[in-house]
KEZA-276919 format. One record per residue (C-alpha): residue in three letters; x, y, z. Coordinates in steps of 0.001 Angstrom, whole numbers, padded with zeros to 6 digits. Layout:
REM residues N
[node 'Ala', [X, Y, Z]]
...
This chain:
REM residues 418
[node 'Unk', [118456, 135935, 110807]]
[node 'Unk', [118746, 138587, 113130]]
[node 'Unk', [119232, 138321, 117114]]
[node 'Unk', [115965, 139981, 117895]]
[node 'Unk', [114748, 136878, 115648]]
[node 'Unk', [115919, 134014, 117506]]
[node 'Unk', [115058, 135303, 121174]]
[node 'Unk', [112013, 135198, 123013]]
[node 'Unk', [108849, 133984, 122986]]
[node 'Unk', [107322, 136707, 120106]]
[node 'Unk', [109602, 136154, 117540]]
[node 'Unk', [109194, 136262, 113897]]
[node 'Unk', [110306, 132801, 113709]]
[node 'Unk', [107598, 131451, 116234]]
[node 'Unk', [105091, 133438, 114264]]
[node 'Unk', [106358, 132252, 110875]]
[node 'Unk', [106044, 128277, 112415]]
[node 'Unk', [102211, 129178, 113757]]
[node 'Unk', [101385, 130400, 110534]]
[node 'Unk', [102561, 127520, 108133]]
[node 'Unk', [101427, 125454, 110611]]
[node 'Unk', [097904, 126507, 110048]]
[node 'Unk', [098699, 126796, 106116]]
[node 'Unk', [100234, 123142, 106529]]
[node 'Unk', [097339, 122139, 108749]]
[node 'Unk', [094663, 123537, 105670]]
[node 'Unk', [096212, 122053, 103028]]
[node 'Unk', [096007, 118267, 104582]]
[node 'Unk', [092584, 118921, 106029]]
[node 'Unk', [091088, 119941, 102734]]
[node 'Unk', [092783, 117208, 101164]]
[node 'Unk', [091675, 114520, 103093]]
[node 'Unk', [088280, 116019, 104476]]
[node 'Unk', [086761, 113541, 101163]]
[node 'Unk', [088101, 110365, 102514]]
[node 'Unk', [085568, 110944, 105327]]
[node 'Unk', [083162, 112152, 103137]]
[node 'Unk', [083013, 109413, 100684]]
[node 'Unk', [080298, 106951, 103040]]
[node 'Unk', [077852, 110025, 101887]]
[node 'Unk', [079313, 110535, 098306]]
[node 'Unk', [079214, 107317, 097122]]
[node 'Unk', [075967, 106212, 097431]]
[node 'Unk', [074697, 109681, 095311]]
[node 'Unk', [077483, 109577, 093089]]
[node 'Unk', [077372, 106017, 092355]]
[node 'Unk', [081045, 105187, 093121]]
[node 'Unk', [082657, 101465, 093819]]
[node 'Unk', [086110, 101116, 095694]]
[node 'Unk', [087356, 100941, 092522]]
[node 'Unk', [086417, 104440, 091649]]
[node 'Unk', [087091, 105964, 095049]]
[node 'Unk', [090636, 105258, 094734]]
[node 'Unk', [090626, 106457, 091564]]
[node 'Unk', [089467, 110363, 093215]]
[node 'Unk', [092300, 109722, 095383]]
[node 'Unk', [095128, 109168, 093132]]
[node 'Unk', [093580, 111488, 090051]]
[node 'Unk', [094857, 113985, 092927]]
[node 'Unk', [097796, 112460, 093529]]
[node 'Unk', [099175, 113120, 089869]]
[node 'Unk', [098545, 116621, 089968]]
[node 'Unk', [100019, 117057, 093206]]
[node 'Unk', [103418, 115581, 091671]]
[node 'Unk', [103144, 117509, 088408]]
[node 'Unk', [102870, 120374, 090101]]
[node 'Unk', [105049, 120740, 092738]]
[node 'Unk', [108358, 119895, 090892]]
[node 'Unk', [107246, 122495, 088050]]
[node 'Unk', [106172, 125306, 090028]]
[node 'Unk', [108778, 124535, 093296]]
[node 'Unk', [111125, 124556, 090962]]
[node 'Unk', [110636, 128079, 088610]]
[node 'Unk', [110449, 129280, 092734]]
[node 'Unk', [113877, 128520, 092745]]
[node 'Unk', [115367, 130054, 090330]]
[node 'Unk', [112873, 133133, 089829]]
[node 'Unk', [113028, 133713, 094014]]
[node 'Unk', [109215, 134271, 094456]]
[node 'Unk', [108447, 132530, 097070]]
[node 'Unk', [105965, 134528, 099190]]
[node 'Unk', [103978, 135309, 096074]]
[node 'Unk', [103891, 132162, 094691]]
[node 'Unk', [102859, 130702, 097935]]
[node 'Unk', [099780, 133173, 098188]]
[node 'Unk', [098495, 132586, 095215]]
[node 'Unk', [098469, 128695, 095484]]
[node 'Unk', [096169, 128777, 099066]]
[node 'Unk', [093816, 131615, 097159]]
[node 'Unk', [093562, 128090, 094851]]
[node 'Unk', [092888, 125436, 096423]]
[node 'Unk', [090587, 127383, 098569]]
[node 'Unk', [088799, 127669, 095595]]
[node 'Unk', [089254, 124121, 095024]]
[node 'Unk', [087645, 122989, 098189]]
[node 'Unk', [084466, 125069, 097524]]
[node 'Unk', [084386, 123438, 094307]]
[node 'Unk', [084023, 120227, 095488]]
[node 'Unk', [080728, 121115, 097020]]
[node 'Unk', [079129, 121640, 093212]]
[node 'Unk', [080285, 117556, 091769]]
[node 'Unk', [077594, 115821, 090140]]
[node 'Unk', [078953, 113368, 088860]]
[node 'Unk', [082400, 110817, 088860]]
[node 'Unk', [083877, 112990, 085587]]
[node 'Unk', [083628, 116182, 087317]]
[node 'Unk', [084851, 115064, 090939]]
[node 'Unk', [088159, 114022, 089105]]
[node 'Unk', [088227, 117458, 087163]]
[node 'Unk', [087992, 118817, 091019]]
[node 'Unk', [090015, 116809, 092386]]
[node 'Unk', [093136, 117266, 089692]]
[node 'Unk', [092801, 120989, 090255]]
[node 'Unk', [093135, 120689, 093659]]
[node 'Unk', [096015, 118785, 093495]]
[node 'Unk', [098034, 121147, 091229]]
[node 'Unk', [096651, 123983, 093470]]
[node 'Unk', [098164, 122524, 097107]]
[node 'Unk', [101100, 120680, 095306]]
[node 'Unk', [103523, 123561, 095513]]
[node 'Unk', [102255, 124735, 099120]]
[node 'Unk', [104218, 122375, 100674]]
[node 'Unk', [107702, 122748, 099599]]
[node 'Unk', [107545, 126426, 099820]]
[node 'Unk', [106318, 126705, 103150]]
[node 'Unk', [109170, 123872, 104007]]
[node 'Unk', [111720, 125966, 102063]]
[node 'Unk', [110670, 129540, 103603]]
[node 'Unk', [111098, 127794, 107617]]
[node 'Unk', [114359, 126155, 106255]]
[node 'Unk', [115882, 129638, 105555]]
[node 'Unk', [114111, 131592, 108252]]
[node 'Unk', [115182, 128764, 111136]]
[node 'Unk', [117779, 128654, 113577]]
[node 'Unk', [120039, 125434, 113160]]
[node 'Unk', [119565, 124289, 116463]]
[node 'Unk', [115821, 124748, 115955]]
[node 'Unk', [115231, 123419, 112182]]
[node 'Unk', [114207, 119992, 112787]]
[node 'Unk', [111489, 120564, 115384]]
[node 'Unk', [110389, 123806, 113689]]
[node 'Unk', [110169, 121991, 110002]]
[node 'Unk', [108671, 118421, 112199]]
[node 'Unk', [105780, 120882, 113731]]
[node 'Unk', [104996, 122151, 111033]]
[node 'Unk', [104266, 118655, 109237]]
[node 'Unk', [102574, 117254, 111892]]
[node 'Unk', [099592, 119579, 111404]]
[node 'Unk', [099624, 117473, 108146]]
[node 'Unk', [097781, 114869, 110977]]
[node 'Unk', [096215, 116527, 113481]]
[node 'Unk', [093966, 118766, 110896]]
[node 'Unk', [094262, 115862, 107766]]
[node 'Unk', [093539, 113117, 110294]]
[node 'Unk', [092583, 113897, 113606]]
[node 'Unk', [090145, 116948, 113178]]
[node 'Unk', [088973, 116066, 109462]]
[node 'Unk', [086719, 113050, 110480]]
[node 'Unk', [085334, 114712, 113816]]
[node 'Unk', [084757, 117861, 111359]]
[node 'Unk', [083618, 116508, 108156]]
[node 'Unk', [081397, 113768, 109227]]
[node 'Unk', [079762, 116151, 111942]]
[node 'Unk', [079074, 118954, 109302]]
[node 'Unk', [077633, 116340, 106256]]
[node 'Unk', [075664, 114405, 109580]]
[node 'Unk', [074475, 118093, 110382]]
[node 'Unk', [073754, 119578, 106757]]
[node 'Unk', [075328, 117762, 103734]]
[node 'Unk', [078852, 116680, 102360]]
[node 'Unk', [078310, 119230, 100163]]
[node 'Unk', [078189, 121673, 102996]]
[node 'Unk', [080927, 120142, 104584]]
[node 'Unk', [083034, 121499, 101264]]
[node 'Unk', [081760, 125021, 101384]]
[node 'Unk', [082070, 125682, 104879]]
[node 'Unk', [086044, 123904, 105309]]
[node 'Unk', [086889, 126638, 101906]]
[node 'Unk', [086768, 129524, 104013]]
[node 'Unk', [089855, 129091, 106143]]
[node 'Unk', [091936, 128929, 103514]]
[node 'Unk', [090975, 132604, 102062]]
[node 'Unk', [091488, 133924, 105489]]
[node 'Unk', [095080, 132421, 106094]]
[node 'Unk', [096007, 133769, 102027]]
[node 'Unk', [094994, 137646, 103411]]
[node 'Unk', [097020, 136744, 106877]]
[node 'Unk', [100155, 135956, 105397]]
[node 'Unk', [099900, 138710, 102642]]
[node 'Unk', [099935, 140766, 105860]]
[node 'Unk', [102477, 139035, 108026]]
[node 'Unk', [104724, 136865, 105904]]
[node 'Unk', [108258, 138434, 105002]]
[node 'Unk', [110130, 138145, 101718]]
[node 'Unk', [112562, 134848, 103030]]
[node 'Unk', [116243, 135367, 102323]]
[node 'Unk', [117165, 131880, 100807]]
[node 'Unk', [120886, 132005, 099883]]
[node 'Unk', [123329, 132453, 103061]]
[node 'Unk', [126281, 134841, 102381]]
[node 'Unk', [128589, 132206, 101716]]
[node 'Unk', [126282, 130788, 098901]]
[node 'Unk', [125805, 134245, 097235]]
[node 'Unk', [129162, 135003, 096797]]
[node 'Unk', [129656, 131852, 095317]]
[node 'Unk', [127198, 132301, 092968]]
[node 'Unk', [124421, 134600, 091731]]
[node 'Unk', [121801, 132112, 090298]]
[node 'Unk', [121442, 128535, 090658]]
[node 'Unk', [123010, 126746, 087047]]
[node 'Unk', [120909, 124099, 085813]]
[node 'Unk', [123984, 121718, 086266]]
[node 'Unk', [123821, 122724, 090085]]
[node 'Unk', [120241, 121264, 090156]]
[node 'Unk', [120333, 117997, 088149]]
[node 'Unk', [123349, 117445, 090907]]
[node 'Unk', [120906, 117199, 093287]]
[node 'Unk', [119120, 113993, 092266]]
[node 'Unk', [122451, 112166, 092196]]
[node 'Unk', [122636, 112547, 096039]]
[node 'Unk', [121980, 109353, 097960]]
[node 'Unk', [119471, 111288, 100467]]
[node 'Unk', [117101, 112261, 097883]]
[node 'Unk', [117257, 109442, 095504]]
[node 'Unk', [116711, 106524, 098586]]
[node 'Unk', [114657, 108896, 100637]]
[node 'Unk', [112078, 108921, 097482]]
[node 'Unk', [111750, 105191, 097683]]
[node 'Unk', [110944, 105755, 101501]]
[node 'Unk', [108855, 108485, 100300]]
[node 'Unk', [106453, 106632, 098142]]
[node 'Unk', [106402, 103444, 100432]]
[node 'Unk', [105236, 106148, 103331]]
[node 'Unk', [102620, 107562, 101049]]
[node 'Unk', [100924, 103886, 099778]]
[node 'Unk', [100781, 103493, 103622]]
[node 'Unk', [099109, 106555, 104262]]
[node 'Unk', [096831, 106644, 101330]]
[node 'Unk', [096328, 103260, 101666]]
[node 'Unk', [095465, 103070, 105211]]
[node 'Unk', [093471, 106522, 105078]]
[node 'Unk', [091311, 106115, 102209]]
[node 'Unk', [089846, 102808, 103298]]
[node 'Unk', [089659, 102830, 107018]]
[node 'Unk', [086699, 105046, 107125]]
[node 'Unk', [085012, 102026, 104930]]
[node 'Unk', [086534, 099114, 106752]]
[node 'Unk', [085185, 100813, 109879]]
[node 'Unk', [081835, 101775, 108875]]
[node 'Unk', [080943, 098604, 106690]]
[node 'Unk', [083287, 095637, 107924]]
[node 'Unk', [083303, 096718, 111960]]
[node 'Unk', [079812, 098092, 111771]]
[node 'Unk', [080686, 100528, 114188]]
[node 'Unk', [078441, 104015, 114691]]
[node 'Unk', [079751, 107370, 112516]]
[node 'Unk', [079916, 108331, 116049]]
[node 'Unk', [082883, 105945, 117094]]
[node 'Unk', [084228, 105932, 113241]]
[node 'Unk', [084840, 109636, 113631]]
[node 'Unk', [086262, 109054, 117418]]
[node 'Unk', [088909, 106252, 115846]]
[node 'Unk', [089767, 108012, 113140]]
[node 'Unk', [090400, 111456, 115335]]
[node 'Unk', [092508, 109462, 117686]]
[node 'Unk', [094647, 107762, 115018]]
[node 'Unk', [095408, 111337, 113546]]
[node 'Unk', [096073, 112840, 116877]]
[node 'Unk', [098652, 110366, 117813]]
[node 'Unk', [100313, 110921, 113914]]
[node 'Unk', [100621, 114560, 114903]]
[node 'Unk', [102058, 113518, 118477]]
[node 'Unk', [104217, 111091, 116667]]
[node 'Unk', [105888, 113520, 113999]]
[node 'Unk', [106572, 116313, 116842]]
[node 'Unk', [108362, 114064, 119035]]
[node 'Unk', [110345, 112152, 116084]]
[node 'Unk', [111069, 115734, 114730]]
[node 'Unk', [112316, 117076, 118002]]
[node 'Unk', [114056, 113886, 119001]]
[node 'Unk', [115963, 113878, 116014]]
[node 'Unk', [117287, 116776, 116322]]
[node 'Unk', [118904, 115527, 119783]]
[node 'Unk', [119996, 111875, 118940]]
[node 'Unk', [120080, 112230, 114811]]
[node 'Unk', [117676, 111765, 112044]]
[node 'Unk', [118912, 108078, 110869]]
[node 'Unk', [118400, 106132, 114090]]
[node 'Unk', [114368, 108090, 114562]]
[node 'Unk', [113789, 107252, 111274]]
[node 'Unk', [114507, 103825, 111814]]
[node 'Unk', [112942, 103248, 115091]]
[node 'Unk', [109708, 104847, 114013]]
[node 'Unk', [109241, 103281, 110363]]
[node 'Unk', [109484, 099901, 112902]]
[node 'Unk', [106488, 100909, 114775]]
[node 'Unk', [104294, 102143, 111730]]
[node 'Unk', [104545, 098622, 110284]]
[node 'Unk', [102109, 097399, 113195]]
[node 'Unk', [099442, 099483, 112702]]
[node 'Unk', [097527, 098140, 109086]]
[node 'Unk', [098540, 094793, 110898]]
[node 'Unk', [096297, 095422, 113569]]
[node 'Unk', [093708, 096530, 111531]]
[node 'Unk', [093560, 093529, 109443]]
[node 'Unk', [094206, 091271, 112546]]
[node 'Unk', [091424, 093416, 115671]]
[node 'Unk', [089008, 095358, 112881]]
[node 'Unk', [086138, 093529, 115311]]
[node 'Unk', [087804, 094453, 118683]]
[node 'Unk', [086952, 097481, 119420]]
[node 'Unk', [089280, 097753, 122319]]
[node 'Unk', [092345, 096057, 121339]]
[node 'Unk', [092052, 097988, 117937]]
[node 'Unk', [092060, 101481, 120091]]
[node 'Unk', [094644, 100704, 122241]]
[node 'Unk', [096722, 099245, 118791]]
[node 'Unk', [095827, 103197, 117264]]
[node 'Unk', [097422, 104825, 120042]]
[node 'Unk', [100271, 102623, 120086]]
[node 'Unk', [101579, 102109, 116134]]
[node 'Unk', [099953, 104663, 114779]]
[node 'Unk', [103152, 107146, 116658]]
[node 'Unk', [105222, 104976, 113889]]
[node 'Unk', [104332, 107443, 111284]]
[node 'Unk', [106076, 110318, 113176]]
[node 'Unk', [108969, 109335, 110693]]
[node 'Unk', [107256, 111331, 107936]]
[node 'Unk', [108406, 114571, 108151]]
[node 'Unk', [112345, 113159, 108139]]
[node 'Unk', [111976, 111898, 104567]]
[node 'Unk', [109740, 114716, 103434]]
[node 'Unk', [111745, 117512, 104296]]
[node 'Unk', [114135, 117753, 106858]]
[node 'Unk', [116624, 115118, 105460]]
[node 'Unk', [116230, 116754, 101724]]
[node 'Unk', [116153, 120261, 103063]]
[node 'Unk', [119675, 119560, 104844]]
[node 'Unk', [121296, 117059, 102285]]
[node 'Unk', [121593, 119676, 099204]]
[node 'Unk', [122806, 123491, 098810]]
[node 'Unk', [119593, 125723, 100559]]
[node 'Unk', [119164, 127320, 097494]]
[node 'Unk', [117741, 123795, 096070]]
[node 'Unk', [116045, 123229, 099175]]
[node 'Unk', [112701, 123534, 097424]]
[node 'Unk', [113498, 121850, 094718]]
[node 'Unk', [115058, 118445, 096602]]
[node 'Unk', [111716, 118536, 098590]]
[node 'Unk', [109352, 118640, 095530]]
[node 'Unk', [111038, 116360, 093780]]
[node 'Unk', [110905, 113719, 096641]]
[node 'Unk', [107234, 114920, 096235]]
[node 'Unk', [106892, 114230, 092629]]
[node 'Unk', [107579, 110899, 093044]]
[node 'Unk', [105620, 109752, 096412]]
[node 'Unk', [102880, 111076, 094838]]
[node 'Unk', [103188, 109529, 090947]]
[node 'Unk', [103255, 106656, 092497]]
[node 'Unk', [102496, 106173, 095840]]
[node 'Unk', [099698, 108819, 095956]]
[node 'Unk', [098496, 107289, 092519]]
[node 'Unk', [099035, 103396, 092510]]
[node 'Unk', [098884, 103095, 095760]]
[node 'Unk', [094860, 103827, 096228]]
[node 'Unk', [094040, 102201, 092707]]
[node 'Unk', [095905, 099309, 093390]]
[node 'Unk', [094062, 099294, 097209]]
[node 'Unk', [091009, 099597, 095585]]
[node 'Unk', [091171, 096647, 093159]]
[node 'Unk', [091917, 094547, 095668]]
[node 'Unk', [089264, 095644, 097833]]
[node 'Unk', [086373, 094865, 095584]]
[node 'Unk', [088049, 091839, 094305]]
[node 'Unk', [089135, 090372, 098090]]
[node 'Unk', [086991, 092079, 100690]]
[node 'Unk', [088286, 095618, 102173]]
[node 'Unk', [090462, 094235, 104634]]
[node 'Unk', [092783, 093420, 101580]]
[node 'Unk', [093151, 097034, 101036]]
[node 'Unk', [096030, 096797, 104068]]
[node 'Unk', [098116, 094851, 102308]]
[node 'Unk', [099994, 097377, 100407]]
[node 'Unk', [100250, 099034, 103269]]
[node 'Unk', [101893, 096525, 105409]]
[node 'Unk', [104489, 095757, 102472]]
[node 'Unk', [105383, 099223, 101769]]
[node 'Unk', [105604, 099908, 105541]]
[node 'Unk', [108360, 097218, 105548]]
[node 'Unk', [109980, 098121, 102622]]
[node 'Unk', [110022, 101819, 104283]]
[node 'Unk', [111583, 100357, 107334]]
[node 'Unk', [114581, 098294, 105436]]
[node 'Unk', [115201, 101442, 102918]]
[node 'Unk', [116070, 103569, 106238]]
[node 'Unk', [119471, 102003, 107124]]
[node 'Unk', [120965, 103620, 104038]]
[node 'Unk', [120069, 107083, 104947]]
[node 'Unk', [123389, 109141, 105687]]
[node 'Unk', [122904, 111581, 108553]]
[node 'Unk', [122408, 115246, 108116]]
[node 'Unk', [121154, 116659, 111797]]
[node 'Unk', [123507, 119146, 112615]]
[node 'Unk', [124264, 117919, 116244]]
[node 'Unk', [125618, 114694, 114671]]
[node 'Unk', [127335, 116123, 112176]]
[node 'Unk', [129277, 118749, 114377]]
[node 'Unk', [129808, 116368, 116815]]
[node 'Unk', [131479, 114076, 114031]]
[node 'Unk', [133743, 117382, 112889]]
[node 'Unk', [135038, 117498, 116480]]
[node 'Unk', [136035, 113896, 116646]]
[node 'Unk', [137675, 114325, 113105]]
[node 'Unk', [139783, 117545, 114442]]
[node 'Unk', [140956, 115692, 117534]]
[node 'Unk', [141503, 112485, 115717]]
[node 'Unk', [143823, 114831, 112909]]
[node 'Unk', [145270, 116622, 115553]]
C-alpha cells in the first residue's frame, strides 16, 4: 500500500471500507429483510414455524456451498474484483425475485439462489480490506465493515421492510430493497481497484498457492475451533432473528409499530457492539474481547424468554446484551484472516463460512422451528441460549493473532533471549 494510501482523511482505503460497508450492509439487509416479512407471508403463503425455518436454512445451505467453492477458485485464479461484481449483480436479482413467490416450492427455489448468489460476497470483500489495510488499522477496518451486517440486517431491515409491506405489500418491499444492490455493482465497477493479495515476501516464495498449502489451513487451531464458535454464533443469530419478530408480534402482542422499534434497536446496538469489539481488539487483543463479549450475548435470548411481557425491562435488556454479539466479526474474519498465509485469507474465511452456515444457518432455524410449534415460540430461544454458552466456553482456546499482542510478545521474547 502506498503512503498517499494510508494518510488522510480521502484515502483509498477509507473509500474502499465505505464501499464494502454498504456492499456488506446490502447483502445482510436483503438477507434478512424476509424475517420481517414473514407476519405478511405466511398467512398468503400458508406457512407454519415449521416451514419458515425451513426458508431460512434452505438459504443457509447455499450460502455454505457456495462460498467455499467460489472463495476458493478466487484464490487461486486471483479474480477477485470480478468475481465480486458479478455476485451483487446476483443477488440483486435475487431480491427482486422474491417479490414474484407463489407458493412454499418456489420461495425455497428463491431463497437457495440467493444464498449461492451473496455466499461468496462476504469473504471477498473481507479478503480485498485484508490486503488493502494497514496493520494497525485491520481489525477496526474488517470489524466496521461487519457491523453493517447489523445495522442494515437488523436495525434498518424491520423499520424498512415492515414500513414498505404496511405501506404497499411484502412483495413491494422485495422490489423496491433490489435496487441498491445494482447501483453499488456499477459503483464499484467504477471505483474498486484490482487488490494486490500476496505481499512481496509471499511472492517470492511462491508463485501460486499448492493445494497442499491450502488443506494446511484447516489443520490450524484458529480455524478449526473458531468454526465451532462460528456455528454456535450463527444458531444464536438465526435463532434469535427468525423468531423474535413472531414472539413479539403473537406472544407480546405488541403493535408492528413497537415490533419494528425493538427490533431496530436490537440491531443498532449489534452494529455498536461489533465496532467497538473490533476496535477494542485491536488495542487489548482479540482473545480476551472475544471472551468478554460471547459472556454478554448469552443474556440476551435469556431475557427474552424470561421479560417477552415487559416491555420495559425487555428494552433496557436489548440495549444491554444484545452489545454481546459484537464478538462476531472476530470469529468471522479477523481471527481467520490473520491466523493463515494472506493468500488463503479467503479461503480460511469461507470455509469458517461453510460450516456456520451447514449447520448453524441450516439446523439451527429447523431445529427452532420444531420446537416452536411443538412447545410454544418462546422455546425457539433455547438453542440459542445453549449455543451462546457453548460459544462462550469454545473462546478460551483461541490463540491470539492481533498484531499489537503479538509484537508486543516478540519484544519480550528478544529481551528475554538477549
Amino acid at each position: 500500500m502506498s503512503k498517499e494510501n494510508s494518510k488522510g482523511l480521502w484515502t483509498y482505503e477509507n473509500g474502499l471500507v465505505l464501499m464494502m460497508f454498504i456492499v456488506f450492509g446490502l447483502v445482510f439487509f436483503e438477507r434478512l429483510s424476509i424475517l420481517y416479512l414473514f407476519p405478511f407471508m405466511a398467512p398468503e403463503l400458508g406457512l407454519n414455524n415449521t416451514q419458515v425455518g425451513l426458508v431460512v436454512g434452505v438459504l443457509g445451505i447455499a450460502w455454505g456451498v457456495s462460498t467455499m467453492i467460489f472463495s476458493s477458485i478466487s484464490d487461486f485464479i486471483g479474480s477477485k474484483k470480478g468475481m465480486l461484481i458479478i455476485f451483487i449483480f446476483l443477488f440483486g436479482l435475487a431480491t427482486f425475485l422474491g417479490g414474484l413467490v407463489g407458493s412454499l416450492a418456489t420461495l425455497l427455489l428463491v431463497r437457495a439462489f440467493m444464498g449461492a448468489a451473496e455466499g461468496p460476497v462476504i469473504p471477498l470483500i473481507h479478503s480485498i480490506v485484508n490486503a488493502e489495510s494497514t496493520p494497525s488499522r485491520r481489525g477496526f477496518n474488517i470489524g466496521f465493515i461487519q457491523s453493517a451486517s447489523s445495522l442494515f440486517g437488523s436495525a434498518l431491515a424491520p423499520v424498512i421492510a415492515i414500513g414498505l409491506a404496511t405501506a404497499f405489500s411484502w412483495r413491494d418491499a422485495f422490489y423496491l430493497t433490489a435496487i441498491p444492490a445494482f447501483i453499488m455493482g456499477f459503483i464499484l465497477m467504477k471505483y474498486l481497484r484490482k487488490p494486490v493479495i500476496t505481499t512481496s515476501s509471499e511472492a517470492a516464495q511462491t508463485v501460486k498457492p499448492t493445494r497442499k498449502e491450502f488443506v494446511e489451513i484447516f489443520k490450524r487451531r484458529n480455524v478449526w475451533l473458531g468454526s465451532i464458535i462460528a456455528i454456535c454464533n450463527l444458531l444464536f443469530m438465526v435463532g434469535l432473528s427468525t423468531f423474535l419478530p413472531l414472539i413479539l408480534t403473537n406472544v407480546s402482542r405488541f403493535e408492528e409499530g413497537v415490533v419494528g422499534m425493538m427490533l431496530g434497536l436490537m440491531g443498532f446496538m449489534f452494529f455498536i457492539g461489533q465496532a467497538i469489539a473490533s476496535a477494542l481488539s485491536d488495542r487489548i487483543g482479540r482473545k480476551p474481547t472475544l471472551v468478554i463479549f460471547s459472556l454478554v450475548a448469552i443474556f440476551l435470548p435469556v431475557a427474552v424468554t424470561m421479560f417477552y411481557n415487559n416491555f420495559a425491562v425487555l428494552f433496557v435488556c436489548i440495549l444491554i446484551f444484545a452489545l454481546g454479539l459484537g464478538y462476531q466479526p472476530l470469529i468471522i474474519a479477523i481471527i481467520p484472516a490473520e491466523s493463515v498465509p494472506r493468500i488463503f485469507s479467503a479461503s480460511a474465511i469461507a470455509a469458517i463460512l461453510l460450516l456456520s452456515e451447514l449447520i448453524g444457518g441450516t439446523i439451527g432455524p429447523v431445529a427452532s422451528g420444531i420446537l416452536a410449534d411443538q412447545f410454544g415460540l418462546l422455546a425457539s430461544q433455547w438453542i440459542p441460549i445453549a449455543a451462546a454458552i457453548v460459544a462462550f466456553l469454545c473462546s478460551f482456546g483461541i490463540q491470539e493473532t492481533a498484531p499489537v499482542k503479538l509484537k508486543h510478545r516478540s519484544v519480550k521474547e528478544e529481551a528475554v533471549r538477549a
